[in-house]
C-alpha positions as CSV (number, residue, x, y, z in Angstrom):
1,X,121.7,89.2,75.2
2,X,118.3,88.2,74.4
3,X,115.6,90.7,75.1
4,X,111.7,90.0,75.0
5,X,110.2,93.7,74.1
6,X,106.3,93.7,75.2
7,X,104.3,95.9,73.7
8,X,100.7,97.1,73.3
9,X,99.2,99.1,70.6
10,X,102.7,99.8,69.0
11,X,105.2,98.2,67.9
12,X,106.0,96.9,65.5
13,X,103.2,97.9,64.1
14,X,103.3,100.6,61.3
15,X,100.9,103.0,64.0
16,X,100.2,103.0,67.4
17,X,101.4,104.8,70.9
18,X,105.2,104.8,71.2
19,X,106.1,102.8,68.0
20,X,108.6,105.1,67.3
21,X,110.5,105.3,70.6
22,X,110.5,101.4,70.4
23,X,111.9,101.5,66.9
24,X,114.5,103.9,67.5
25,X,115.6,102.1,70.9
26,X,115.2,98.8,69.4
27,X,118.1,99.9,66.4
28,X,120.5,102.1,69.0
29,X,120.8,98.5,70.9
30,X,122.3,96.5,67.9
31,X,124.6,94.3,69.9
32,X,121.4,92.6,71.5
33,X,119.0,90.5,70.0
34,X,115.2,91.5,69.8
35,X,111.8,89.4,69.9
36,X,109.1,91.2,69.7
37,X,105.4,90.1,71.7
38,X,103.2,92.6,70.4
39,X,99.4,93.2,71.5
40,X,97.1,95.1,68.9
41,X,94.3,97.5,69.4
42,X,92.4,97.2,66.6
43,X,91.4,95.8,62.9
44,X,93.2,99.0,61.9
45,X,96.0,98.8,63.6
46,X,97.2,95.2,62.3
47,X,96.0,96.3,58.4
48,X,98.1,98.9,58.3
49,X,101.1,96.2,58.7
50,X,104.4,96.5,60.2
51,X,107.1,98.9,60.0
52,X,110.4,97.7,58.6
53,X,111.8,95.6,61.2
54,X,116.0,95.1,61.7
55,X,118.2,92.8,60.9
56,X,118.5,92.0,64.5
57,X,114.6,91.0,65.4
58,X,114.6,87.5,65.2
59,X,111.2,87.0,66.0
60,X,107.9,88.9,66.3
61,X,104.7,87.2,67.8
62,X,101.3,89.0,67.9
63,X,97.9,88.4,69.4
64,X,94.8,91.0,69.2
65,X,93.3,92.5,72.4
66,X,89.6,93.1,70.3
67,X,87.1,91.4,68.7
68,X,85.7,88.2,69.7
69,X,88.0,85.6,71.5
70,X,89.5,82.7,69.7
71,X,88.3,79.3,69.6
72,X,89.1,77.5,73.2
73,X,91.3,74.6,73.2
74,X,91.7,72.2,75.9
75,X,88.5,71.0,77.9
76,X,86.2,73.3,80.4
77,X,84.0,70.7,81.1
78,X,84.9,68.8,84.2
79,X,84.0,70.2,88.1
80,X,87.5,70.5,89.1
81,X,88.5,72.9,86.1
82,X,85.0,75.1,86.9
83,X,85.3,74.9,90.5
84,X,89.3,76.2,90.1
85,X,88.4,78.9,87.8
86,X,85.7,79.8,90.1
87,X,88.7,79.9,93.3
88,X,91.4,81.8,91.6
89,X,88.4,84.1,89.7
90,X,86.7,84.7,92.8
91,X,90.3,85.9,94.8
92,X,90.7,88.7,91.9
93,X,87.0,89.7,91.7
94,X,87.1,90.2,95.3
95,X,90.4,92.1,95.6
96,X,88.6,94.3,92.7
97,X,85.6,94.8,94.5
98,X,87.2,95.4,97.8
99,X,87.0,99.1,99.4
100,X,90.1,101.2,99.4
101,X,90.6,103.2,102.1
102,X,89.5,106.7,102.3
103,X,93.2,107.5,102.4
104,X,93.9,105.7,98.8
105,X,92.2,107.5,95.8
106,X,93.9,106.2,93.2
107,X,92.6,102.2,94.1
108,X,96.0,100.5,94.5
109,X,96.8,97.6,95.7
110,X,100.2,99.0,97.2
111,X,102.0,96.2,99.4
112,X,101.5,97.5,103.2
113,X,104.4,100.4,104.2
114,X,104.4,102.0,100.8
115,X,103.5,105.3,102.2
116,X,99.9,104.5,100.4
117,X,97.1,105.3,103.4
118,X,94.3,102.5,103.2
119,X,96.2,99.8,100.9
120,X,95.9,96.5,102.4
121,X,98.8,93.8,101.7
122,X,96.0,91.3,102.1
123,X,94.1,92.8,98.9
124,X,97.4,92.9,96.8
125,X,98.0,89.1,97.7
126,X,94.4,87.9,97.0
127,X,94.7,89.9,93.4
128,X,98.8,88.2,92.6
129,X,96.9,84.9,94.0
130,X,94.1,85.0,91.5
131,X,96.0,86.1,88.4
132,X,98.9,83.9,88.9
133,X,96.1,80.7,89.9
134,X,94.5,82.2,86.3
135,X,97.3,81.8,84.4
136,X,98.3,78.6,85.5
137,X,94.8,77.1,85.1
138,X,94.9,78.7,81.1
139,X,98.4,76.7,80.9
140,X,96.7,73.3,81.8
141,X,92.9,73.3,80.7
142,X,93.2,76.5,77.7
143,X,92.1,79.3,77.2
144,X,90.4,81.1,79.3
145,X,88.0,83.5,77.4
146,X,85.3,81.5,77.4
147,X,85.0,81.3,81.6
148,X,85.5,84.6,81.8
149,X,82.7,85.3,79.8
150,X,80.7,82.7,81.5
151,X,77.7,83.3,83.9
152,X,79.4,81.8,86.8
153,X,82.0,84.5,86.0
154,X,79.3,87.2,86.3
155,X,77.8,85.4,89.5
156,X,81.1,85.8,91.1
157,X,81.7,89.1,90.4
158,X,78.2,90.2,91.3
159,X,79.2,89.1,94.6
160,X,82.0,90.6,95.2
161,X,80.3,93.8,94.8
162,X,77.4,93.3,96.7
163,X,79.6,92.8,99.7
164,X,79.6,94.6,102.9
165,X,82.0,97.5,102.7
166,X,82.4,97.5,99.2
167,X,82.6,101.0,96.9
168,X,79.7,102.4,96.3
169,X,80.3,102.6,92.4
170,X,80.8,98.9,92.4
171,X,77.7,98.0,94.8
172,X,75.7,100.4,92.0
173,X,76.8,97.7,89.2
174,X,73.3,96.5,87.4
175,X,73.7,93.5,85.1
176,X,74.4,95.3,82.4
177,X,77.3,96.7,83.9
178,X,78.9,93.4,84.9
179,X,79.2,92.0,81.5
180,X,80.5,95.0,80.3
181,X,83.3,94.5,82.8
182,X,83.7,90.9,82.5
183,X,84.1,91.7,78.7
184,X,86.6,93.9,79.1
185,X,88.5,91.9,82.0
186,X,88.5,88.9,79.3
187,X,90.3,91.1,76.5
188,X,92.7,92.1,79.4
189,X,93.5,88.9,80.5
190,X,94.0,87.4,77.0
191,X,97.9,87.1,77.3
192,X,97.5,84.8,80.1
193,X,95.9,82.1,77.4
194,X,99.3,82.7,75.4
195,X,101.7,80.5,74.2
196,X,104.4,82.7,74.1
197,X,105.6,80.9,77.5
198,X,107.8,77.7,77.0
199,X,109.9,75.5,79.2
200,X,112.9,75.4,77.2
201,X,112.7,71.3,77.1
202,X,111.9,71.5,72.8
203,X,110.6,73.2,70.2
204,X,110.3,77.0,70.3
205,X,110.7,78.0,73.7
206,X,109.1,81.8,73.8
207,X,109.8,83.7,77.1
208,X,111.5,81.1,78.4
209,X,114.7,81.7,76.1
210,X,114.9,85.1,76.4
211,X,117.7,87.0,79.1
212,X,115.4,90.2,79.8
213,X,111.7,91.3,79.4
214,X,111.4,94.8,79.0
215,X,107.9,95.7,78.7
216,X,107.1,99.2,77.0
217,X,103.9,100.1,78.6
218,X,101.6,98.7,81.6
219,X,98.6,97.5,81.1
220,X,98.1,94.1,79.6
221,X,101.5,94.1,77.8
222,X,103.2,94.0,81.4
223,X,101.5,90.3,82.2
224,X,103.5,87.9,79.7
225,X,106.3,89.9,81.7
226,X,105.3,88.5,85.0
227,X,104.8,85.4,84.0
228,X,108.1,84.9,82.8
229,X,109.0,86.3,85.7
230,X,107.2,83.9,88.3
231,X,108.2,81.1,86.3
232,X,111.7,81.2,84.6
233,X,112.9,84.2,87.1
234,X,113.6,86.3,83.9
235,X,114.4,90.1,85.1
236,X,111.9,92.6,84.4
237,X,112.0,96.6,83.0
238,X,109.0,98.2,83.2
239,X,109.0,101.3,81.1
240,X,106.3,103.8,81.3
241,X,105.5,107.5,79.9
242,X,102.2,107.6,81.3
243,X,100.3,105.8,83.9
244,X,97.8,103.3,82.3
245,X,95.6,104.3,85.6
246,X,96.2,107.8,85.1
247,X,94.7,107.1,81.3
248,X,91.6,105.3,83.2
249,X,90.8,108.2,85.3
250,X,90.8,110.6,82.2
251,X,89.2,108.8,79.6
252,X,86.2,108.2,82.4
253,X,86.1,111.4,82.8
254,X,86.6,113.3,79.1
255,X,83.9,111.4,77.5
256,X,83.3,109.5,74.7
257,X,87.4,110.3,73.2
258,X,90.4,109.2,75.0
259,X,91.3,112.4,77.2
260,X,95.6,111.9,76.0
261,X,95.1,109.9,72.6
262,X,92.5,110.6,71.2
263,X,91.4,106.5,71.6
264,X,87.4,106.2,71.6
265,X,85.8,104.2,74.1
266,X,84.6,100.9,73.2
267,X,81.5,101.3,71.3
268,X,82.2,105.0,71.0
269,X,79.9,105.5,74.5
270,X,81.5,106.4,78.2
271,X,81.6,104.2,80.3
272,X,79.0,104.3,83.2
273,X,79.6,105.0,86.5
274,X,80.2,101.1,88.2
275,X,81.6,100.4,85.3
276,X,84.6,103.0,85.4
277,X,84.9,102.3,89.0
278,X,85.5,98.7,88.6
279,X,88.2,99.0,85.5
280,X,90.0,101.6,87.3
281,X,90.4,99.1,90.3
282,X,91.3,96.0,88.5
283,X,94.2,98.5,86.5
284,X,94.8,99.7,90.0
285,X,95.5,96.8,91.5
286,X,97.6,95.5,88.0
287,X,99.7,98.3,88.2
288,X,100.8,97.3,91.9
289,X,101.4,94.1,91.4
290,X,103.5,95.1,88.6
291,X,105.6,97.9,90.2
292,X,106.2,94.9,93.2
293,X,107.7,92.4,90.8
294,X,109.4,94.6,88.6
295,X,112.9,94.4,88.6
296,X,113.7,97.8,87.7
297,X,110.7,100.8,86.7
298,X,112.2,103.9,84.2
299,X,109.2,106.5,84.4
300,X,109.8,108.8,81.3
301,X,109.6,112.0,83.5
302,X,108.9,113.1,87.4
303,X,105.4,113.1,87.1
304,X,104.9,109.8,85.9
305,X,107.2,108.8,88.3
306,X,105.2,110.6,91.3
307,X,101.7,108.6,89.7
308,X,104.2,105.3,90.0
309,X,105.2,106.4,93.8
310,X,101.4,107.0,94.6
311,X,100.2,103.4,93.2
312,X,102.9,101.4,95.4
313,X,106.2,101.5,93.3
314,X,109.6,101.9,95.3
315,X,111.5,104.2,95.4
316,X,115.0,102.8,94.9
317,X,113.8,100.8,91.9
318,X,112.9,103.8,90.1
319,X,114.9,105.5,87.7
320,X,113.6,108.0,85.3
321,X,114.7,108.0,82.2
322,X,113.6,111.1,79.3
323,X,112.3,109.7,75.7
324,X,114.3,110.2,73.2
325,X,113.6,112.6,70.0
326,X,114.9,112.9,66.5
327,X,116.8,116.2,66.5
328,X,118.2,116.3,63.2
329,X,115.4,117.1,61.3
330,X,114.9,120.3,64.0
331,X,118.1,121.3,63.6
332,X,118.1,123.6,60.3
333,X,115.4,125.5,61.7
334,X,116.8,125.5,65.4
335,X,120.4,127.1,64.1
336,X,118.5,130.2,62.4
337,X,117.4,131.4,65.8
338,X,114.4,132.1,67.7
339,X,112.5,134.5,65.1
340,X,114.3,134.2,61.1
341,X,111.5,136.9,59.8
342,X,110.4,140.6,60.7
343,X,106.8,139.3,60.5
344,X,107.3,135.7,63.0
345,X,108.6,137.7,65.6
346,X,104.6,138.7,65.8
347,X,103.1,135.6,65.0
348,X,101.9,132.8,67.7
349,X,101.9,129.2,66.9
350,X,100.0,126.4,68.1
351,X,100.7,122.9,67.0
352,X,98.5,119.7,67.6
353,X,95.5,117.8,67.7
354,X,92.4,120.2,68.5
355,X,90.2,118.1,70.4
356,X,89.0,119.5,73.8
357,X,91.9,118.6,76.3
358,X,94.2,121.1,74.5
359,X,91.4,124.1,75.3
360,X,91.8,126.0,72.3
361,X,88.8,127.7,73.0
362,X,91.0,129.5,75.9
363,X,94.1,130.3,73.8
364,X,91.1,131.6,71.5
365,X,90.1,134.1,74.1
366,X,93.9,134.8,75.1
367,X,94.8,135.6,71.7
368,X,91.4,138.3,71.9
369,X,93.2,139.7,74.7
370,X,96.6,140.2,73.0
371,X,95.1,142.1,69.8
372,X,93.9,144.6,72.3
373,X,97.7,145.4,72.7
374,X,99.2,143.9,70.0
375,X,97.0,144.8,66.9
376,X,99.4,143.2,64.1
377,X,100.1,139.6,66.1
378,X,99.1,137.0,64.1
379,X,97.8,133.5,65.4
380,X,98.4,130.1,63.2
381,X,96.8,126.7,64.5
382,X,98.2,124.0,62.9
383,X,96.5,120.7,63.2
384,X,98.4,117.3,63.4
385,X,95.1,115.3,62.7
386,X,95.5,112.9,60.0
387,X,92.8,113.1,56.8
388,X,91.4,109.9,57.4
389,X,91.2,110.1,61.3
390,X,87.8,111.5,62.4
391,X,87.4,114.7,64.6
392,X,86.5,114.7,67.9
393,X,82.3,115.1,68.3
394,X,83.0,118.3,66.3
395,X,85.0,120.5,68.9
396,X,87.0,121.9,65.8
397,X,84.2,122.7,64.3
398,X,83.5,124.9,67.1
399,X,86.7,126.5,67.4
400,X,86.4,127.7,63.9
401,X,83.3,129.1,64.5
402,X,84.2,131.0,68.1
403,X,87.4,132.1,66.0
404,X,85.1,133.5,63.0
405,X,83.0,135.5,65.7
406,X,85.9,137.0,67.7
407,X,88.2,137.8,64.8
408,X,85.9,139.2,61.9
409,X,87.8,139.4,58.6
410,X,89.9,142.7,58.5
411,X,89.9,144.7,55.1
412,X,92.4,147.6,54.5
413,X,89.9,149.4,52.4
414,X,86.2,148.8,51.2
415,X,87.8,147.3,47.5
416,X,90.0,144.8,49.2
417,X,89.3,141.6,50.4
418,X,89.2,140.8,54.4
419,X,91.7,138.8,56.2
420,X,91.8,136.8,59.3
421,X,94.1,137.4,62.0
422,X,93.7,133.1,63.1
423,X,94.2,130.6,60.4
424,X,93.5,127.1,60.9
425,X,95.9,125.4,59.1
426,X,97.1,121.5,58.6
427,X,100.4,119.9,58.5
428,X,101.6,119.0,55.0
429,X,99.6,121.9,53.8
430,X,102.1,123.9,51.2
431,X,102.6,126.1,53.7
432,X,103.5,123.5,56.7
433,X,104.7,120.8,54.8
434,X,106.9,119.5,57.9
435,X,106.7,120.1,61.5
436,X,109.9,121.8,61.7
437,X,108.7,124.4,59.2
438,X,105.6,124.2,61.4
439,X,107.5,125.8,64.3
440,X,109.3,127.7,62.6
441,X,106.5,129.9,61.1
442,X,106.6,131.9,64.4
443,X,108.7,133.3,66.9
444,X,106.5,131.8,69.8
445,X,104.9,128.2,70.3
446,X,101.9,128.5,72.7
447,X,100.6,125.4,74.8
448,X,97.2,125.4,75.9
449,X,96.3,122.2,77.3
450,X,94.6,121.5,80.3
451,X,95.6,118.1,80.4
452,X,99.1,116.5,79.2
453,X,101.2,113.8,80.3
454,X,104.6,114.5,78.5
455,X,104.6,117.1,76.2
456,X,106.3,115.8,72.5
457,X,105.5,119.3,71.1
458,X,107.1,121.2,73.6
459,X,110.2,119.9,73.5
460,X,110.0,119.5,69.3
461,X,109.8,123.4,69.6
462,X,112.4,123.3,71.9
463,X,114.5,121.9,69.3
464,X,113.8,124.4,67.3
465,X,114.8,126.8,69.2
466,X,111.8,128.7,70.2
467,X,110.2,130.6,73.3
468,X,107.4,129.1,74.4
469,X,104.4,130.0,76.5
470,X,102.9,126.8,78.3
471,X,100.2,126.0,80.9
472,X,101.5,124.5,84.1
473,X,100.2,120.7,83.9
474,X,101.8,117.4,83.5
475,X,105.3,117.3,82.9
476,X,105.5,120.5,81.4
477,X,107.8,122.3,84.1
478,X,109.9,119.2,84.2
479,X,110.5,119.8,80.2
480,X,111.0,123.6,80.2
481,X,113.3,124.0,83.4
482,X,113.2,127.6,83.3
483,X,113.6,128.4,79.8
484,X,110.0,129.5,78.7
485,X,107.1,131.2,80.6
486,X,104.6,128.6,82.4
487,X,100.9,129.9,83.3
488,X,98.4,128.4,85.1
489,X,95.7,126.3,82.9
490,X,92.6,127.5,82.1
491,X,93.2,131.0,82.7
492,X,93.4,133.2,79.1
493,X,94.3,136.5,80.6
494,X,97.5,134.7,82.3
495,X,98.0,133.2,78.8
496,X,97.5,136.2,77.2
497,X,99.9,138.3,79.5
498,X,102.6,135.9,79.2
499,X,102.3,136.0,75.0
500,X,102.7,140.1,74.9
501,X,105.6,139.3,78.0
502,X,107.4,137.5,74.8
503,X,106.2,139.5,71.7
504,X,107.4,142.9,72.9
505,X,110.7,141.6,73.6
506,X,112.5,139.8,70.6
507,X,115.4,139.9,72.2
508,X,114.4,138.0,75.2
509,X,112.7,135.5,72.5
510,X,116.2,134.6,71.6
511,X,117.6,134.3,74.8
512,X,114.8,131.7,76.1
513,X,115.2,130.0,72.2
514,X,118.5,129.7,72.9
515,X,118.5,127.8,76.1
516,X,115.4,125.6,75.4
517,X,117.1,124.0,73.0
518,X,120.6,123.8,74.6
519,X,118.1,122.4,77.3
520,X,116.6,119.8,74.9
521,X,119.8,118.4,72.8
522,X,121.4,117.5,76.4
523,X,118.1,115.8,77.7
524,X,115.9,114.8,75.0
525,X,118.0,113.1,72.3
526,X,117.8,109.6,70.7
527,X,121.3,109.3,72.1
528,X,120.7,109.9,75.7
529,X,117.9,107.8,75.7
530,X,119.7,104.3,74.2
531,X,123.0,105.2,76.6
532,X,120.8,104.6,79.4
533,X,119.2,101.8,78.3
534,X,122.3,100.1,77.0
535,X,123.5,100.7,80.9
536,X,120.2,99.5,82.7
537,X,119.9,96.1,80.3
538,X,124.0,95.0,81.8
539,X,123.2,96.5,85.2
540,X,120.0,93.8,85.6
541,X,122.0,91.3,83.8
542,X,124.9,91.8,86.1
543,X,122.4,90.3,89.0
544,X,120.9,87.5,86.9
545,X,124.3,86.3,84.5
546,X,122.8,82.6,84.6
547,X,119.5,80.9,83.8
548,X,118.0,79.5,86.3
549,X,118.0,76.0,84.7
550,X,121.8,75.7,84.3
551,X,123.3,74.7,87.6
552,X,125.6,72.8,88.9
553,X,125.3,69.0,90.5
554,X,124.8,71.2,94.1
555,X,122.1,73.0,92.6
556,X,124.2,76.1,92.6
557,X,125.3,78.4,89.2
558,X,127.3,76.7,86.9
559,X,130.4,78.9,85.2
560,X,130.4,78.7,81.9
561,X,127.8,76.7,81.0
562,X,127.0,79.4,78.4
563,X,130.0,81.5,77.8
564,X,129.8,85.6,76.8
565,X,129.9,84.8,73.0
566,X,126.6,82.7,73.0
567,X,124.8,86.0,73.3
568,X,126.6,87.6,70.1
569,X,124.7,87.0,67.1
570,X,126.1,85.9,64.3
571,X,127.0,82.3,62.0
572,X,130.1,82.0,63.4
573,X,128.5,81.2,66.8
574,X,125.1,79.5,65.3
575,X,127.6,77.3,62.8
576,X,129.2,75.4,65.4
577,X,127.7,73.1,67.8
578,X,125.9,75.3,70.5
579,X,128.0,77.9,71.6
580,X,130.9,77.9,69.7
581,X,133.6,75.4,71.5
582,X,132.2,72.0,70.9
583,X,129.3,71.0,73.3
584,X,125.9,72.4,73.8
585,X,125.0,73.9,76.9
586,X,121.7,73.0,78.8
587,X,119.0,75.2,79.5
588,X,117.3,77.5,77.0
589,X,119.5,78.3,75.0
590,X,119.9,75.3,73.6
591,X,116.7,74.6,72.3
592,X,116.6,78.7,70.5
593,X,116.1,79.0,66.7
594,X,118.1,81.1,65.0
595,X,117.1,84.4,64.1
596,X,115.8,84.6,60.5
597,X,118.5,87.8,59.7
598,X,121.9,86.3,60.8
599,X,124.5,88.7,60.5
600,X,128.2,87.5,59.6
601,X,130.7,88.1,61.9
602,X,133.9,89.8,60.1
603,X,135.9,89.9,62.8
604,X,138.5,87.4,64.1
605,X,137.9,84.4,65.6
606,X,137.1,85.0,69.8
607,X,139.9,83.7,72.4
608,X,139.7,80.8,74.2
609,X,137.9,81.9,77.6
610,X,139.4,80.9,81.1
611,X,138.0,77.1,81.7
612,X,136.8,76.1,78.6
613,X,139.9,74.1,77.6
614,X,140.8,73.0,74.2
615,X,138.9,73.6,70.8
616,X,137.3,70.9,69.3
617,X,139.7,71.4,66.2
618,X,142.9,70.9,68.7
619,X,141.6,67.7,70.1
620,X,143.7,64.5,69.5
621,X,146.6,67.3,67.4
């Protein structure tokens, strides 16, 4: 099988959001054969290179979602191609603009019985109509950054907000405002200008030749999947482990960083009011459409899933499906048990990025709290924040300082030197070199965060192990199950309560370290998470077996136009004429280039399947 893998700030690109999931999935799926369309983020992103790629990528194709747009091709100048764009623009500038409901907060565009209050099947028709009339008109005329950056593009969605009934964060939009938006709508909309989409007739034909598109994120990545979609009928998987509106409401709200990764805002400034209220709509409205043509949706946990249920998705096509996690290199410090040392079993451990949606400052004041009763409890934070990355408008600065002020140095005696009961500490110090000895330089791990969509860390001390102490947001019950104390967020005495609940009792420590990470190695593996997807990629197969383009003189399927072993990689298909018995089927497949790491097939030659008839070598014997 052929599989197009869509991505967006990750793979395979050396960093990024979920380039290791993608990696890891991408080598437990062997038998199937990869090409990778990759969006990038950033100057940074594509100087730091790629990752090591496998033998079983054939081809990787990239295009940048920043900086300016590349030169146009094709002509804009005539009326008809200004006075389309202005149509198909108009339909998704108006959908955009269009009021919500006071029953719909999130701004979808959920088709009409969803269970979404004040979506309106008219709105999510007039947004599919205008990006689909978009992306045709980019496949005829070129690209289409320079119309959307156009004047007649602001014109039109100036209108759109100034119409009766409207939002009022959109009717608020000044000039400025609009071409922010129109900016950003033109970076979003880049892969519609693409030519990753083929027809399969000659040359390289892109989507067209691939049997799946699985799309690792929503957001922009998701469009070169619905485009294949609309035009080749290629099956869809949507994969997602955190809503890209869910992201939009946070980062409009958590200032100038991105409230989940730590991703500044274009030009290191919020976003004002209109402008937030208009992006949020147009990813609104995305995300429905895509949930509605998807094939099949895997949410990484329940409450992504419930975010997919509330923006329009159905029920029945959504499957959840847990990220998988390296245990191995957990697993020496998971098999000594929940505390190896006298002196862990009284040490607290916090591991992350301190930037202001983790609240340290309240595990600060929780930790105040425990000394009270615990004088000898020790806390470590241990910062994953690379060197070169920059802190976040100074908020560890700040904790550092709060930390100096409620935890003076301590001195046995007047001749000895003082000693803080909180040190701040960084990973691949000599002390921390690794995460797992990270973890395992306490007997608790302590979650503070008062926003989090799924919780790595948790379950990476899970794997260790260890009893943890969490606050009750995002997927964080969903992870723990019962096998660690949850608190509510923002509330240090709670926090505080639960810590001494755990650091009076080792023996309850080793209980709930025990069953966290039973809990983890049956959920949370590399394993699990490539057995499912090896099962979903044949289940949407099993419904789609045959192009579209190879059908009979009826117009119905044609059997065996492209027999099982044209999908195995490997020269002793690619050396023969097509697919391996003597003629060449139509369709895609018979216009793809070979991968540019062919494996050799050792094994013996394949039988001869049912109504192929002879081989070409027992012709004429």
């Amino acid at each position: 099988m052929r599989v197009g893998l869509l991505t967006e700030g990750g793979y395979p690109y050396a960093t990024g959001e979920a380039r290791v999931w993608c990696d890891r999935l991408v080598r437990g799926l062997a038998q199937h054969e990869f090409e990778v369309y990759a969006l990038s983020r950033g100057p940074g992103q594509e100087g730091a290179g790629w990752g090591e790629l496998p033998r079983h990528v054939g081809r990787v194709c990239t295009a940048p979602l920043w900086g300016e747009p590349e030169p146009r091709r094709g002509g804009w100048g005539g009326r008809r191609q200004r006075r389309r764009f202005a149509e198909h623009f108009g339909e998704l500038a108006a959908a955009i603009g269009a009021p919500y409901g006071s029953g719909a907060p999130y701004g979808s565009g959920a088709p009409h019985g969803s269970g979404v209050p004040g979506c309106s099947t008219d709105q999510a028709d007039r947004f599919a109509n205008g990006l689909h009339g978009l992306a045709d008109l980019a496949g005829e005329c070129g690209a289409l950054s320079a119309a959307l950056r156009s004047e007649d593009a602001v014109r039109t969605l100036e209108r759109a907000c100034r119409t009766l009934g409207a939002p009022h964060g959109a009717q608020r939009a000044r000039v400025a405002d609009l071409l922010t938006v129109t900016e950003a709508l033109e970076r979003a909309l880049r892969p519609l200008s693409l030519d990753w989409y083929g027809d399969g007739a000659g040359g390289d034909p892109g989507l067209a030749g691939v049997d799946l598109c699985h799309a690792a994120t929503g957001g922009a990545a998701v469009l070169p999947g619905l485009l294949a979609k609309r035009r080749f009928g290629t099956p869809l998987l949507l994969t997602e482990y955190g809503v890209r509106l869910r992201e939009c409401y946070l980062t409009g709200t958590a200032g100038a960083a991105g409230a989940e990764g730590g991703r500044p805002l274009e030009g290191g400034r919020p976003h004002s009011g209109p402008v937030r209220s208009l992006l949020t709509a147009f990813h609104g409205r995305l995300a429905a459409e895509a949930y509605a043509r998807a094939d099949l949706i895997t949410p990484g946990n329940t409450h992504t899933r419930r975010w997919q249920e509330r923006c329009g998705a159905d029920r029945e096509r959504l499957r959840t499906v847990y990220p998988g996690m390296d245990a191995a290199r957990f697993a020496e410090v998971g098999e000594q048990g929940a505390a190896p040392s006298e002196a862990d079993d009284r040490t607290l451990v916090w591991v992350g990025r301190i930037e202001p949606p983790k609240d340290v400052i309240a595990l600060l004041h929780a930790f105040a709290e425990v000394r009270r009763w615990q004088p000898d409890a020790r806390l470590r934070i241990i910062e994953t924040r690379r060197g070169e990355e920059p802190e976040p408008d100074g908020y560890p600065a700040h904790c550092r300082a709060l930390a100096d002020h409620l935890f003076p140095d301590e001195a046995a005696d007047a001749h000895s030197a003082g000693d803080n009961p909180v040190s701040f500490e960084r990973l691949g110090d000599p002390e921390v070199p690794t995460l797992a000895d990270a973890y395992g330089s306490g007997g608790v791990v302590v979650l503070s965060s008062v926003v989090e969509g799924f919780p790595v860390g948790l379950v990476e001390a899970m794997f260790c192990g260890r009893a943890t102490v969490s606050t009750d947001v995002g997927a964080v019950c969903e992870v723990i199950g019962g096998t660690g104390l949850v608190v509510p967020p923002r509330n240090p005495r709670a926090l505080a309560d639960a810590c001494l609940a755990l650091l009076s009792d080792a023996e309850r420590c080793a209980r709930l370290g025990a069953a966290a990470r039973a809990r983890a190695l049956e959920l949370f593996t590399v394993e699990q998470n490539v057995s499912a997807f090896r099962g979903i990629y044949l289940e949407l197969m099993s419904h789609c077996p045959v192009p579209r383009e190879e059908v009979g003189e009826g117009g119905g399927p044609l059997p065996f136009a492209r027999p099982a072993e044209a999908h195995v990689p490997g020269r002793w298909t690619a050396g023969r004429d097509g697919d391996g018995f003597g003629h060449r089927p139509p369709g895609p497949a018979a216009s793809r280039p070979a991968p540019e790491h062919t494996p050799t097939w050792a094994g013996p030659p394949p039988r001869e399947p049912l109504g192929v008839g002879p081989r070409p070598s027992e012709e004429g014997a």
